[in-house]
Biopython code that builds the backbone (N, CA, C, O; Angstrom):
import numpy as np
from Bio.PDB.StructureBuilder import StructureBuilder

atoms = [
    (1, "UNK", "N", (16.787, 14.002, -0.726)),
    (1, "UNK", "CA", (17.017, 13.111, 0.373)),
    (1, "UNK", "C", (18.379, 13.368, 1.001)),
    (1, "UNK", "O", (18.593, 13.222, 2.204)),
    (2, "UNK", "N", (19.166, 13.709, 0.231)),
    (2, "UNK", "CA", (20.642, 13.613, 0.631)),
    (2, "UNK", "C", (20.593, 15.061, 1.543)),
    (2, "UNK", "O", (21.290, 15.255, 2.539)),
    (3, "UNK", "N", (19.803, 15.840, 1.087)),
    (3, "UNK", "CA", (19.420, 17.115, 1.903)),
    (3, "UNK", "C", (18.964, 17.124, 3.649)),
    (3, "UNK", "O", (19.204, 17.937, 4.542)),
    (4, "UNK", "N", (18.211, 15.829, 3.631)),
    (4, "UNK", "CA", (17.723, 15.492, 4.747)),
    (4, "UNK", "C", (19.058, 14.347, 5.641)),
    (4, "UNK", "O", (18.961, 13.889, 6.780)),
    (5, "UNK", "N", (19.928, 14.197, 4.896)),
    (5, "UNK", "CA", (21.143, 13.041, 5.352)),
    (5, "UNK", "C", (20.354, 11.817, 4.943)),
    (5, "UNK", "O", (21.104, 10.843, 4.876)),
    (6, "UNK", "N", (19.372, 11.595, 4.710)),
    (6, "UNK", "CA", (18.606, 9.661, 3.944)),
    (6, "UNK", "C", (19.634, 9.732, 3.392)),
    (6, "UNK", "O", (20.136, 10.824, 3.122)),
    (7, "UNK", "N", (20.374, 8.222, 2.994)),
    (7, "UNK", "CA", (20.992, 7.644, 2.184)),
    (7, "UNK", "C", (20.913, 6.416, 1.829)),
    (7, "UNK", "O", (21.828, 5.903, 1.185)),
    (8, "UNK", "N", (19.648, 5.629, 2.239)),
    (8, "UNK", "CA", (19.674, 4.558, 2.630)),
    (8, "UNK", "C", (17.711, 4.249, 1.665)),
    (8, "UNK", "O", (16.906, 3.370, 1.971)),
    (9, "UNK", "N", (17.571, 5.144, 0.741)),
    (9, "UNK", "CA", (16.286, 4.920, 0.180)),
    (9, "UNK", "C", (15.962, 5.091, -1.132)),
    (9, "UNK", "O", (16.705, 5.971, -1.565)),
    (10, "UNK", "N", (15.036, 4.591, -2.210)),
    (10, "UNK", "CA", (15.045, 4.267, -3.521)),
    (10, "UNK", "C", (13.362, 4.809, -3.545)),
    (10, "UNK", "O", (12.599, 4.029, -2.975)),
    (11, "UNK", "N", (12.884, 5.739, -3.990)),
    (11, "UNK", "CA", (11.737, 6.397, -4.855)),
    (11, "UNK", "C", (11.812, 5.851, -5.891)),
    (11, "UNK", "O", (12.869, 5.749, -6.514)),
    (12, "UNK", "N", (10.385, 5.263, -6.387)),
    (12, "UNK", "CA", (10.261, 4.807, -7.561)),
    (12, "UNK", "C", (8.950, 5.554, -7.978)),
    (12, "UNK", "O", (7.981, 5.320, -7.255)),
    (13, "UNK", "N", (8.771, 6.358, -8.954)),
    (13, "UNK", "CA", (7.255, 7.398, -9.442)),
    (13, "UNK", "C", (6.793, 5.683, -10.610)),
    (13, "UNK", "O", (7.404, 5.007, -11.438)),
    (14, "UNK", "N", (6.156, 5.673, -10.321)),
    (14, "UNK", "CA", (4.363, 4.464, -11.491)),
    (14, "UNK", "C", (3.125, 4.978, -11.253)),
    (14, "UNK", "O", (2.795, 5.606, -10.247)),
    (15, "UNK", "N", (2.373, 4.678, -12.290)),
    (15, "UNK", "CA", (1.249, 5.016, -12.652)),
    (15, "UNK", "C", (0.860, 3.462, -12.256)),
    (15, "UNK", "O", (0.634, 2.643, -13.147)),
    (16, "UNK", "N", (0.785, 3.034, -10.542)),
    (16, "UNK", "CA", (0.384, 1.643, -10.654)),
    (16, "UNK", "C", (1.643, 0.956, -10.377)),
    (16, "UNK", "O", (2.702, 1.578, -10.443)),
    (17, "UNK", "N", (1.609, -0.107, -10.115)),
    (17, "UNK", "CA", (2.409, -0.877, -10.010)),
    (17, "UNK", "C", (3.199, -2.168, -10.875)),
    (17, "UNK", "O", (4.217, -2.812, -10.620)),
    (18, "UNK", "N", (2.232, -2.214, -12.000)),
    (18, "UNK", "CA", (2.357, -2.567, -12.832)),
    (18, "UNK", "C", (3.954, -2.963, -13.664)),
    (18, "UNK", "O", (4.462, -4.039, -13.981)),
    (19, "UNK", "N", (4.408, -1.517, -13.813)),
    (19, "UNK", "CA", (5.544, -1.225, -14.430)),
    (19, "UNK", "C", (6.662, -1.414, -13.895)),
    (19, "UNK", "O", (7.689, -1.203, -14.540)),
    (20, "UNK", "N", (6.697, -1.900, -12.455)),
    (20, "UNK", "CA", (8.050, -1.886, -11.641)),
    (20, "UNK", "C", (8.410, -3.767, -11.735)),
    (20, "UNK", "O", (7.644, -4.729, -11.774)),
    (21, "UNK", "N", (9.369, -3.703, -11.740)),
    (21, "UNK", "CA", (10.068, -5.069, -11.761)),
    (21, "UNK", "C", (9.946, -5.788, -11.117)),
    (21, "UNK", "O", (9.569, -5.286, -10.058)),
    (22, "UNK", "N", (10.109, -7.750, -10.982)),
    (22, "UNK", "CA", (9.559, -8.452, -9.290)),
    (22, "UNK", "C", (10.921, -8.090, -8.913)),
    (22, "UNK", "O", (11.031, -7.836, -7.714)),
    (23, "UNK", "N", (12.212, -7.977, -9.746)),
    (23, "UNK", "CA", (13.234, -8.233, -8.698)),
    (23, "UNK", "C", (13.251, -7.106, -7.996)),
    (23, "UNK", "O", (14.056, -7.342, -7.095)),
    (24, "UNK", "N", (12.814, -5.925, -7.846)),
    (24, "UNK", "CA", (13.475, -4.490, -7.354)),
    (24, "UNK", "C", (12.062, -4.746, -5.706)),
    (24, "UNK", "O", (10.922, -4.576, -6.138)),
    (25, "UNK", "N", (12.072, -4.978, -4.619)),
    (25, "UNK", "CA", (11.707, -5.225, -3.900)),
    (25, "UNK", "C", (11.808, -4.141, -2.674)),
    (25, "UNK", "O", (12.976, -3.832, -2.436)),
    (26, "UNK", "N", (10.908, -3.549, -1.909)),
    (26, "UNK", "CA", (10.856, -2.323, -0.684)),
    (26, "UNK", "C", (10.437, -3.071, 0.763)),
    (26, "UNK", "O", (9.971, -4.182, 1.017)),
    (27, "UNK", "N", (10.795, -2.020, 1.514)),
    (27, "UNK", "CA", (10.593, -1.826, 2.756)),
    (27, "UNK", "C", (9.220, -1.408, 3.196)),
    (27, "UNK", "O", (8.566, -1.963, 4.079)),
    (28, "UNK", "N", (8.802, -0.217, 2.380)),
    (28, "UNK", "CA", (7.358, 0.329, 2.803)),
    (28, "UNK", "C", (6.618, 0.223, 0.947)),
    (28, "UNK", "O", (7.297, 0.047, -0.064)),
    (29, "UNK", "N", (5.690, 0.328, 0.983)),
    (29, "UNK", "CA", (5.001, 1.128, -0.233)),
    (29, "UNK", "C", (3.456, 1.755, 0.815)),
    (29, "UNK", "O", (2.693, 1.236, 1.630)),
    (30, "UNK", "N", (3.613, 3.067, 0.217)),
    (30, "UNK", "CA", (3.223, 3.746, 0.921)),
    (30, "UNK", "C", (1.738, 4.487, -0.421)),
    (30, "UNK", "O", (2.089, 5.027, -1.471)),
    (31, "UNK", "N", (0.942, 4.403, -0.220)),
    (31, "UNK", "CA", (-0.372, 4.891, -1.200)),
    (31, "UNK", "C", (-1.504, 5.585, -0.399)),
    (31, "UNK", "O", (-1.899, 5.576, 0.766)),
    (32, "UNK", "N", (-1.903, 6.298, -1.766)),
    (32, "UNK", "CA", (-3.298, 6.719, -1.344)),
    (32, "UNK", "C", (-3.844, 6.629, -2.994)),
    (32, "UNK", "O", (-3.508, 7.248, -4.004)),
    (33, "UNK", "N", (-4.865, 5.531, -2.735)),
    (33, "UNK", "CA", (-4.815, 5.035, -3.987)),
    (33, "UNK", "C", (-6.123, 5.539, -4.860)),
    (33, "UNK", "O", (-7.060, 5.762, -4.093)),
    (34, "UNK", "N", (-6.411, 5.750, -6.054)),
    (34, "UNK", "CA", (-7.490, 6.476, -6.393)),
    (34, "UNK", "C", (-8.804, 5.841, -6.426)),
    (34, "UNK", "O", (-9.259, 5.374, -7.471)),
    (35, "UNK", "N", (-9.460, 5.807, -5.254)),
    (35, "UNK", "CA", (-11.039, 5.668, -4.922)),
    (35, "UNK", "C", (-11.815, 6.155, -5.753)),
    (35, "UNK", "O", (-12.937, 6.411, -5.316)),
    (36, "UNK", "N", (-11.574, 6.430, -7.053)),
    (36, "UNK", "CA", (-12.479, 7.181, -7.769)),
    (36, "UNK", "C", (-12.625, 5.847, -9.159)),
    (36, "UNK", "O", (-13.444, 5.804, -10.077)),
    (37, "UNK", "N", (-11.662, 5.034, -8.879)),
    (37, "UNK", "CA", (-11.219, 4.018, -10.008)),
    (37, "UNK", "C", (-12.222, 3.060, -9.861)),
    (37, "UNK", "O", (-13.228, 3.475, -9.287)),
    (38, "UNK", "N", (-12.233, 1.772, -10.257)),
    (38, "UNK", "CA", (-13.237, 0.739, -10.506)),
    (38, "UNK", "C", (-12.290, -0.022, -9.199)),
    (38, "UNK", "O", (-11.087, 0.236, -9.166)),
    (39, "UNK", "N", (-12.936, -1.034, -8.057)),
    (39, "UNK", "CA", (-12.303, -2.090, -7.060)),
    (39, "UNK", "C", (-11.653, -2.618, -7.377)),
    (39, "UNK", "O", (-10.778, -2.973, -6.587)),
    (40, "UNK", "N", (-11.597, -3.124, -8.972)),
    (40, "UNK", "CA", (-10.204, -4.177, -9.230)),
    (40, "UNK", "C", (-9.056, -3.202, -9.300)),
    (40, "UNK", "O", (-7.959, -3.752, -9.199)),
    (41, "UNK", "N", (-9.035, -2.049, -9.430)),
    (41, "UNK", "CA", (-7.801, -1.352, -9.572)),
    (41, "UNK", "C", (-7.218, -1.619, -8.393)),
    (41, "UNK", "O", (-6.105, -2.144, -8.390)),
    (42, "UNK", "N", (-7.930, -1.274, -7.098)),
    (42, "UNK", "CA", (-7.224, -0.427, -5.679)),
    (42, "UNK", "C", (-6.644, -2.170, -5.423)),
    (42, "UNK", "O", (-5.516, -2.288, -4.946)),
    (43, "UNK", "N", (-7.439, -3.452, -5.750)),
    (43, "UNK", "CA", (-7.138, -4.828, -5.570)),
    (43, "UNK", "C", (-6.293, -5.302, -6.371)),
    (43, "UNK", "O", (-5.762, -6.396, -6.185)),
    (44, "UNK", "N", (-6.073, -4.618, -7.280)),
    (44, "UNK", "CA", (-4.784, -4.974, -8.252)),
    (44, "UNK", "C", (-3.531, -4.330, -7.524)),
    (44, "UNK", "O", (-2.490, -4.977, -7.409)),
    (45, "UNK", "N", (-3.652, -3.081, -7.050)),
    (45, "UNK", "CA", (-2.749, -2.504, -5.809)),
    (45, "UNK", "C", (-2.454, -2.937, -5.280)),
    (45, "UNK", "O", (-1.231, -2.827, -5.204)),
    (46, "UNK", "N", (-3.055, -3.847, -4.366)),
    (46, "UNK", "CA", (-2.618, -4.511, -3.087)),
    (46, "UNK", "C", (-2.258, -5.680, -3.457)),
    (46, "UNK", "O", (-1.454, -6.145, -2.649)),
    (47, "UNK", "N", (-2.545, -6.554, -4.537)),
    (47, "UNK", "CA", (-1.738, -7.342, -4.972)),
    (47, "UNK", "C", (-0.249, -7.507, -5.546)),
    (47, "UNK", "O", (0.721, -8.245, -5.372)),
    (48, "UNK", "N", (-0.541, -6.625, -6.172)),
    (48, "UNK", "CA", (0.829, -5.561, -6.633)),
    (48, "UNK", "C", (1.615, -5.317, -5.273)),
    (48, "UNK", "O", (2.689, -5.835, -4.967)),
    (49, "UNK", "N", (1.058, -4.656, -4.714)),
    (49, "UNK", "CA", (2.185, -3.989, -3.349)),
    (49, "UNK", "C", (2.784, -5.370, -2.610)),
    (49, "UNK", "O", (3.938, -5.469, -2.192)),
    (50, "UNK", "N", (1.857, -6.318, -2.543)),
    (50, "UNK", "CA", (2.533, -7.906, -1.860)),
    (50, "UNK", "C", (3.759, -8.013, -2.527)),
    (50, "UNK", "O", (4.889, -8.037, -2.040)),
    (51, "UNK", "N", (3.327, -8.088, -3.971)),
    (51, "UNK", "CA", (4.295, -8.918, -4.866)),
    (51, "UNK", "C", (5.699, -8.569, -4.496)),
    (51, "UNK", "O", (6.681, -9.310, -4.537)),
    (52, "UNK", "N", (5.607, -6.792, -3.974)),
    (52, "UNK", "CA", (6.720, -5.856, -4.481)),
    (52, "UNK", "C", (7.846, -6.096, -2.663)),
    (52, "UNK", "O", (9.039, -6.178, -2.370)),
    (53, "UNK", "N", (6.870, -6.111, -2.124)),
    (53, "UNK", "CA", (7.025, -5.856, -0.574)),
    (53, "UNK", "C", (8.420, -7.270, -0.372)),
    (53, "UNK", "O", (8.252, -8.298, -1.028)),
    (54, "UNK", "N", (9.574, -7.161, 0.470)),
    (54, "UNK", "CA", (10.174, -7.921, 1.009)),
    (54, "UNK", "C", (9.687, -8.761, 2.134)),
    (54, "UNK", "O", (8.763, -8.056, 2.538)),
    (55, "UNK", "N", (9.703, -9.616, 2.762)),
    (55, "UNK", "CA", (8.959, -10.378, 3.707)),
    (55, "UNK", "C", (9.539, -9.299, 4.949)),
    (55, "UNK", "O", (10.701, -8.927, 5.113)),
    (56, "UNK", "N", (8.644, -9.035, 5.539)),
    (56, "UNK", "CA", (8.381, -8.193, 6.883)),
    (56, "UNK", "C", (7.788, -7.010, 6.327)),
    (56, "UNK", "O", (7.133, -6.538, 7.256)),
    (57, "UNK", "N", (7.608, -5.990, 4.935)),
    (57, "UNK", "CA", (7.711, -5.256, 4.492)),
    (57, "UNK", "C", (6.245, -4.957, 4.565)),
    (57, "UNK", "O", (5.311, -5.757, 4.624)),
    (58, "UNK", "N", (6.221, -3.456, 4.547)),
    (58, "UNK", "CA", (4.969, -3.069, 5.321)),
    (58, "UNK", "C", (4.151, -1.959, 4.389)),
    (58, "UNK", "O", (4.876, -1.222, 3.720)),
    (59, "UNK", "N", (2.675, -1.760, 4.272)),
    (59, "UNK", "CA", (1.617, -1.595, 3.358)),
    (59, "UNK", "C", (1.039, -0.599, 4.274)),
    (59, "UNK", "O", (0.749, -0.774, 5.457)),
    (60, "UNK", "N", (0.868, 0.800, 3.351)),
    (60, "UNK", "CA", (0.532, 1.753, 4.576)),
    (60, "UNK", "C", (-0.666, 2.976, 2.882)),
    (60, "UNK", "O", (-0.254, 3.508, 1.851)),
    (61, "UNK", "N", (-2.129, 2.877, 3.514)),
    (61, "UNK", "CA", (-3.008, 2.754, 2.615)),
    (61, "UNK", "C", (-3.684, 4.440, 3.107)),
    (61, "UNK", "O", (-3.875, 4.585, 4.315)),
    (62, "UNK", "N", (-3.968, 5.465, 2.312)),
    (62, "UNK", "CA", (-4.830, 6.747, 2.783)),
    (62, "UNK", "C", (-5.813, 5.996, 1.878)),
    (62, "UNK", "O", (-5.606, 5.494, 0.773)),
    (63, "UNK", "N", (-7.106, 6.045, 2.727)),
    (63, "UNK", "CA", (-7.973, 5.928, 1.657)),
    (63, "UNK", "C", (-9.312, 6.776, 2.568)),
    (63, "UNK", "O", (-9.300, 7.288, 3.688)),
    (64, "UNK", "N", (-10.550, 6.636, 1.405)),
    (64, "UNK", "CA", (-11.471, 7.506, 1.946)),
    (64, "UNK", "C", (-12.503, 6.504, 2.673)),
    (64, "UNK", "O", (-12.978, 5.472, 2.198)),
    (65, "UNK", "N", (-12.734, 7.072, 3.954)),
    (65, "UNK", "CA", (-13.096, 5.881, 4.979)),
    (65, "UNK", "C", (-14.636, 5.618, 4.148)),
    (65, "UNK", "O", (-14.728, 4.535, 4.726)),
    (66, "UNK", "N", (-15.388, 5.646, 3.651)),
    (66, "UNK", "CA", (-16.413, 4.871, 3.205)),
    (66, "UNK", "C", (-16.422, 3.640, 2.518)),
    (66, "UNK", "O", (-17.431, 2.972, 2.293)),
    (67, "UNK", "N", (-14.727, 3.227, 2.039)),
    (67, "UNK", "CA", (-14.391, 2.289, 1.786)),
    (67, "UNK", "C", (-13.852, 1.570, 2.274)),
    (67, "UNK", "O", (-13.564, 0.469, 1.803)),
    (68, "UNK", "N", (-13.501, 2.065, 3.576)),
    (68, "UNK", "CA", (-12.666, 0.597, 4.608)),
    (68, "UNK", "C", (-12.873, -0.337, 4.928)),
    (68, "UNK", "O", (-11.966, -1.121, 5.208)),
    (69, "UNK", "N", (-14.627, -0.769, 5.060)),
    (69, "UNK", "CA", (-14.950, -2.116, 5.044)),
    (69, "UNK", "C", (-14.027, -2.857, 3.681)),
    (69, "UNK", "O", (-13.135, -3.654, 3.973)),
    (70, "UNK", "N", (-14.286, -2.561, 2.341)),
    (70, "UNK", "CA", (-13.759, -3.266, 1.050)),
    (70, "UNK", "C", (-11.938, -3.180, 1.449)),
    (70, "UNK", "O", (-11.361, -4.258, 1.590)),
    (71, "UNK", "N", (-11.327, -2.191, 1.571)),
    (71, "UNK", "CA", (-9.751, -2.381, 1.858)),
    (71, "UNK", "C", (-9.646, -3.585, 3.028)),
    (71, "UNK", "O", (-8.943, -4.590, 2.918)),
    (72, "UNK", "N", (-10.366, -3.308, 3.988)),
    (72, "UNK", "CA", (-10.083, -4.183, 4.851)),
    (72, "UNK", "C", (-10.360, -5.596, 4.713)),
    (72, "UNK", "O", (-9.830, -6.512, 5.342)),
    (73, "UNK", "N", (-11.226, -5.667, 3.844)),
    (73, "UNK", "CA", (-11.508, -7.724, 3.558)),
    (73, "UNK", "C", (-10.170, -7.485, 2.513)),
    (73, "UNK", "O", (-9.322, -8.328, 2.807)),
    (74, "UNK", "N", (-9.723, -6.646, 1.434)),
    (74, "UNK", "CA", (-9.135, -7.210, 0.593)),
    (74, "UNK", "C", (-7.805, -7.341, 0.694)),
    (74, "UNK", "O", (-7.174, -8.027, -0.110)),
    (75, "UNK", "N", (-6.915, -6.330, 2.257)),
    (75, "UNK", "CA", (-5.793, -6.707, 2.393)),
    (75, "UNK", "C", (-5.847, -7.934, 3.113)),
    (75, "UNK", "O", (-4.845, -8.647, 3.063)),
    (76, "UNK", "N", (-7.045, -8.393, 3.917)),
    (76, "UNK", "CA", (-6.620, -9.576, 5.145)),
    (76, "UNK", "C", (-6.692, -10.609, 3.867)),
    (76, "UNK", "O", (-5.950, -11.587, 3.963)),
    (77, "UNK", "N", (-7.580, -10.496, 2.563)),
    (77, "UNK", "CA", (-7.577, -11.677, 1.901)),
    (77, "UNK", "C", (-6.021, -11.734, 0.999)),
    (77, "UNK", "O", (-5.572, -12.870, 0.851)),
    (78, "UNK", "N", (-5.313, -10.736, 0.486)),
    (78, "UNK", "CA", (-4.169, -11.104, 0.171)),
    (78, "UNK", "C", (-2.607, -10.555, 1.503)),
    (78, "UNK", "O", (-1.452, -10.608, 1.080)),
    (79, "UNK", "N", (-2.835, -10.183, 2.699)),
    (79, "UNK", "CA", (-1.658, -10.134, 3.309)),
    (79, "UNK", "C", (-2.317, -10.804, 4.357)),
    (79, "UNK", "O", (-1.503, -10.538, 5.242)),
    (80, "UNK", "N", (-3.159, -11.456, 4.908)),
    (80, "UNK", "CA", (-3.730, -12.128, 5.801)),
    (80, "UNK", "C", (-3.645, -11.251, 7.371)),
    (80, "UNK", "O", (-3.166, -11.653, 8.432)),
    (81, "UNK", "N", (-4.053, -10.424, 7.172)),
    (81, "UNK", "CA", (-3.872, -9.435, 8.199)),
    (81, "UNK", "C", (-3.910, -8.109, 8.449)),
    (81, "UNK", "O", (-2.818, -7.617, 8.167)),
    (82, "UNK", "N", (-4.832, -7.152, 8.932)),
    (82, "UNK", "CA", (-4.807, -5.474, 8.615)),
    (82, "UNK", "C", (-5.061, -4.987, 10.508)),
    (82, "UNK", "O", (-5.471, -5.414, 11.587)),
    (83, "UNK", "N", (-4.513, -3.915, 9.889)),
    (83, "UNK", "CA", (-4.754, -3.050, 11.097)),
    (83, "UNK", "C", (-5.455, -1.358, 10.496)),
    (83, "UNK", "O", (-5.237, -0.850, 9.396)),
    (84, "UNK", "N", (-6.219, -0.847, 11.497)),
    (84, "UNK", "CA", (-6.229, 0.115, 11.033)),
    (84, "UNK", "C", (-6.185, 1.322, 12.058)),
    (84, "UNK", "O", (-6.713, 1.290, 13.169)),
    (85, "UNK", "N", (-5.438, 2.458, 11.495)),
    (85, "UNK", "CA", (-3.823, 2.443, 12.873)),
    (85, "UNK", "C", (-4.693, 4.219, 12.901)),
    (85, "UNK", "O", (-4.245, 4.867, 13.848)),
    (86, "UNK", "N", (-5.301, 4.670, 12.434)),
    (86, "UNK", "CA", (-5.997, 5.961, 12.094)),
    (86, "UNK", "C", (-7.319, 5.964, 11.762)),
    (86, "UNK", "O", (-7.539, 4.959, 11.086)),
    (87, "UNK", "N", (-8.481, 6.737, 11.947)),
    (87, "UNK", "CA", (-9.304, 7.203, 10.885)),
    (87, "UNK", "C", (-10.241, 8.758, 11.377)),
    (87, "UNK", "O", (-10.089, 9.263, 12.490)),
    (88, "UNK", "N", (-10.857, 9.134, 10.684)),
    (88, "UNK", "CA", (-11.462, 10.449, 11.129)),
    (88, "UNK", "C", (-12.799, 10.616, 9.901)),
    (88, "UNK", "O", (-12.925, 10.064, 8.808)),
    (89, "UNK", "N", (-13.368, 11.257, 10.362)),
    (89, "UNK", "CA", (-15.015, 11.538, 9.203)),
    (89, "UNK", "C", (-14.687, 11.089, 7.881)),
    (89, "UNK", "O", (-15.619, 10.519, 7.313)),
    (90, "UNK", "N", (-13.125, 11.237, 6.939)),
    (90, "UNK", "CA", (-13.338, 11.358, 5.857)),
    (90, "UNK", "C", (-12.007, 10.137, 5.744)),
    (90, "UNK", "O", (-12.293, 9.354, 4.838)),
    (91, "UNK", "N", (-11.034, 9.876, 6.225)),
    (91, "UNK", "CA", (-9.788, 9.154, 6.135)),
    (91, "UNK", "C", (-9.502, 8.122, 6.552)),
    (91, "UNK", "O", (-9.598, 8.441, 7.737)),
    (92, "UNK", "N", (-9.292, 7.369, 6.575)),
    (92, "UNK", "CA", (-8.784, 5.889, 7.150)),
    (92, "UNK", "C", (-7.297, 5.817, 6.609)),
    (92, "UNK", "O", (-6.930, 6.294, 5.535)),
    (93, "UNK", "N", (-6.551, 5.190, 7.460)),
    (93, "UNK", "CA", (-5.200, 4.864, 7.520)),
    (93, "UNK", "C", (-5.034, 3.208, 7.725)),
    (93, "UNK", "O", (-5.331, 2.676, 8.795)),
    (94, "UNK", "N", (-4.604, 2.568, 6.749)),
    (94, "UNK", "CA", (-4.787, 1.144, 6.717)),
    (94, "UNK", "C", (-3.556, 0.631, 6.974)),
    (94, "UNK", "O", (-2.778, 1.546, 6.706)),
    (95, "UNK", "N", (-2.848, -0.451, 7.395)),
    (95, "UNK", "CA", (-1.820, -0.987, 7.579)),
    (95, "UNK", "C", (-1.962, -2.277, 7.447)),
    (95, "UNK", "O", (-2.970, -2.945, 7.676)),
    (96, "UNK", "N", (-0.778, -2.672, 7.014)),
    (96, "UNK", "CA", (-0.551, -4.320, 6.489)),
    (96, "UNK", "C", (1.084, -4.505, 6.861)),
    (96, "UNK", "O", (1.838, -3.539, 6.971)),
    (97, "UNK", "N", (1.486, -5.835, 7.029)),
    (97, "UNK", "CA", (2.504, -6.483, 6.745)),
    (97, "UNK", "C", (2.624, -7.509, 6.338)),
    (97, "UNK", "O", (1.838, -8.434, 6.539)),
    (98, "UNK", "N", (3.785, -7.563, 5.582)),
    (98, "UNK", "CA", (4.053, -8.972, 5.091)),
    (98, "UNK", "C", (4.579, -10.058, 5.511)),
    (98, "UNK", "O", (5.773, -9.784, 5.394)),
    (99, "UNK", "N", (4.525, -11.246, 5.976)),
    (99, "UNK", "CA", (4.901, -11.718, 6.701)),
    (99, "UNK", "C", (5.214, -13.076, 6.296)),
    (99, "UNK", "O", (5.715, -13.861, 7.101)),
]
sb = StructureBuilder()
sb.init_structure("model")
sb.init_model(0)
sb.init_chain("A")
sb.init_seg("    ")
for serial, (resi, resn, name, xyz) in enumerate(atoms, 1):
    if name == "N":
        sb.init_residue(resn, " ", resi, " ")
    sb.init_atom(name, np.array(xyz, "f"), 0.0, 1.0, " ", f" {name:<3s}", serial, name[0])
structure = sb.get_structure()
């Protein structure tokens, strides 16, 4: 980062969200989450990503568009609100904020 001049940003690597702390709080969380998992996972995600997110803090989802109907009820049911800002034959690009 410091390569690029960023100085102003915190990478955190999880298997999930699970493992990260409530106090340590972001700007973006940014996923492409594994569609290959069981629904409560990718919904444990997005619950997770609320928890983590600062108020205004924003939820930005690759997923494989045969599932965007399910992302899309399950961010408006925990961030009360989605957009979806991309998609093409195989991709969807989901967006959320926190608000």
């Amino acid at each position: 980062m410091q390569k690029n001049g960023v100085t102003n940003v915190e990478i955190v690597a999880s298997d999930g969200l699970s493992s990260i702390p409530n106090e340590i709080k972001f700007d973006v969380v940014v996923s492409n989450p594994p569609t290959h998992q069981p629904k409560e996972t990718i919904i444990e995600f997005i619950e997770g990503a609320y928890r983590l997110l600062r108020n205004g803090g924003t939820l930005y989802l690759v997923t494989e568009r045969r599932i965007k109907p399910m992302i899309e009820q399950e961010v408006k049911k925990v961030f009360g609100c989605y957009d979806l800002l991309d998609s093409n034959v195989q991709y969807a690009l989901s967006y959320a904020q926190k608000m």
